[in-house]
C-alpha atoms as a printed R data frame, in Angstrom:
   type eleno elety resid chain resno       x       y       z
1  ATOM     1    CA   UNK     A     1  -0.122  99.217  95.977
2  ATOM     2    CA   UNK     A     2   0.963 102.455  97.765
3  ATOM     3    CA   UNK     A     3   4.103 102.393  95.768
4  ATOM     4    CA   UNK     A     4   2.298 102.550  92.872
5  ATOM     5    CA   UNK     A     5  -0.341 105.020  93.951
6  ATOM     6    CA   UNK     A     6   2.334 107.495  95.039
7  ATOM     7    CA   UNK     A     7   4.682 107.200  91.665
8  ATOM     8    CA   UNK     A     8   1.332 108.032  90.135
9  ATOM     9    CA   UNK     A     9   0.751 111.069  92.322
10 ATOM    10    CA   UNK     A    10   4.320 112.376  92.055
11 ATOM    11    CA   UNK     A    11   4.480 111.676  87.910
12 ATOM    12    CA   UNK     A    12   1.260 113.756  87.727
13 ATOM    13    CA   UNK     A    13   1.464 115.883  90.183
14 ATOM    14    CA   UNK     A    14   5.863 117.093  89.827
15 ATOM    15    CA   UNK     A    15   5.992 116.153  93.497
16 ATOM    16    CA   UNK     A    16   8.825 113.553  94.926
17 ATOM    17    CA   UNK     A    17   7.207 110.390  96.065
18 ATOM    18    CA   UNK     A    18   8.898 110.603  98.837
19 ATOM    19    CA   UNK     A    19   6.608 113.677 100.132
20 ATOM    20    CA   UNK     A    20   3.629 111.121  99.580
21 ATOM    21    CA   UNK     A    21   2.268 108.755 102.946
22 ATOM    22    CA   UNK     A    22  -0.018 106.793 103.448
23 ATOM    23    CA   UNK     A    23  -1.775 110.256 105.086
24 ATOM    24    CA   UNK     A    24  -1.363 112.482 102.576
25 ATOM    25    CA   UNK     A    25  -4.683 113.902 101.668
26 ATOM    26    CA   UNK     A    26  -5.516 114.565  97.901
27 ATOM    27    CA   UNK     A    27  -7.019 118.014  98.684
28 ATOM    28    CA   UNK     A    28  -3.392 118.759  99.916
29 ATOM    29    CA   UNK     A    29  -1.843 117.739  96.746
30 ATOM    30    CA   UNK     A    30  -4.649 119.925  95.097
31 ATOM    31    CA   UNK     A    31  -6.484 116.962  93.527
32 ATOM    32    CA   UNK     A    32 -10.335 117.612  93.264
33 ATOM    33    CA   UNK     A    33 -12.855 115.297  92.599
34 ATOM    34    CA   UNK     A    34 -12.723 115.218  89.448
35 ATOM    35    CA   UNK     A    35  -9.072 114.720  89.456
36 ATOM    36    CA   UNK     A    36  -9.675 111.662  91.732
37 ATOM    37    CA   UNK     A    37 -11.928 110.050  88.790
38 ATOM    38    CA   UNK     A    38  -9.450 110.826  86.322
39 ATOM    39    CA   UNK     A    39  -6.535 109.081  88.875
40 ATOM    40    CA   UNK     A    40  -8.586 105.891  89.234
41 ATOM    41    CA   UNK     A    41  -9.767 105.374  85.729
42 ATOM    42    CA   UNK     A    42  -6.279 105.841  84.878
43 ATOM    43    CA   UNK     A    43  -5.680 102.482  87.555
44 ATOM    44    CA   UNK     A    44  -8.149 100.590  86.738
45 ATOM    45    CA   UNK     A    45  -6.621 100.779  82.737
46 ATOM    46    CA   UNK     A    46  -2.678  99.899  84.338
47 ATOM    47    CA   UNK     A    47  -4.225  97.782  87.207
48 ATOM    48    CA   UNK     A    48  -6.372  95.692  84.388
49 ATOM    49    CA   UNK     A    49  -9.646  95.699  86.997
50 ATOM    50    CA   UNK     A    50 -12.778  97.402  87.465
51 ATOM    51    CA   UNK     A    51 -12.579  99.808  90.645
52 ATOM    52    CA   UNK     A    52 -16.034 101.570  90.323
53 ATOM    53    CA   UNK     A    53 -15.124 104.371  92.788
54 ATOM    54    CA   UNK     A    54 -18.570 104.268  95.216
55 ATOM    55    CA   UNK     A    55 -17.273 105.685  98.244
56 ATOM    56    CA   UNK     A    56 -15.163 109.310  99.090
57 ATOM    57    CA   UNK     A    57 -11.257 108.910  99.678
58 ATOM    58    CA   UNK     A    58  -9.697 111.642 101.129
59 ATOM    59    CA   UNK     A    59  -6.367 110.554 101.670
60 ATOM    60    CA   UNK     A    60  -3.901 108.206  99.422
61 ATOM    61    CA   UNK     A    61  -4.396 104.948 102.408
62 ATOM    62    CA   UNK     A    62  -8.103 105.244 101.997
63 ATOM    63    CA   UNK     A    63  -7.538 105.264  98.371
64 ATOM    64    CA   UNK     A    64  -5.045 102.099  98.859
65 ATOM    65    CA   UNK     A    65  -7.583 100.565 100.920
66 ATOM    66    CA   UNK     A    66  -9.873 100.757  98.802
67 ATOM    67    CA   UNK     A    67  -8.312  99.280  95.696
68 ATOM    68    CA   UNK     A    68  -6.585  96.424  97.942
69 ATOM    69    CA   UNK     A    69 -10.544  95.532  99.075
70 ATOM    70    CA   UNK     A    70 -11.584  95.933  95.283
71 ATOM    71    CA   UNK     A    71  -8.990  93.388  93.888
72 ATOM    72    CA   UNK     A    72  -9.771  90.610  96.598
């Protein structure tokens, strides 16, 4: 899932993936809230499953976390 998460980030961002961890925050990338809702409504259409984003992520491993608990 982070694989995913940070090709995302790097397509829509111009960044190389490889400057994405599992630490990166999205406030350092520049991504507001707003931009968050747009990144997992974008998942949830490529992932094929409703993520319903009811918690803050700051960082790309919450955000991993998070879909990871969501799909179980």
């Amino acid at each position: 899932m982070f694989e995913k998460i940070a090709a995302y980030l790097a397509e829509q961002l111009d960044v190389p993936a490889d400057e994405i961890s599992m630490e990166t925050t999205f406030e350092s990338l520049g991504i507001d809230s707003l931009d968050t809702v747009e990144m997992v409504m974008d998942l949830e259409a490529d992932l094929g499953v409703e993520l319903e984003l009811d918690e803050k992520v700051a960082t790309v491993g919450e955000l991993v976390d998070f879909i990871e608990r969501k799909m179980d």
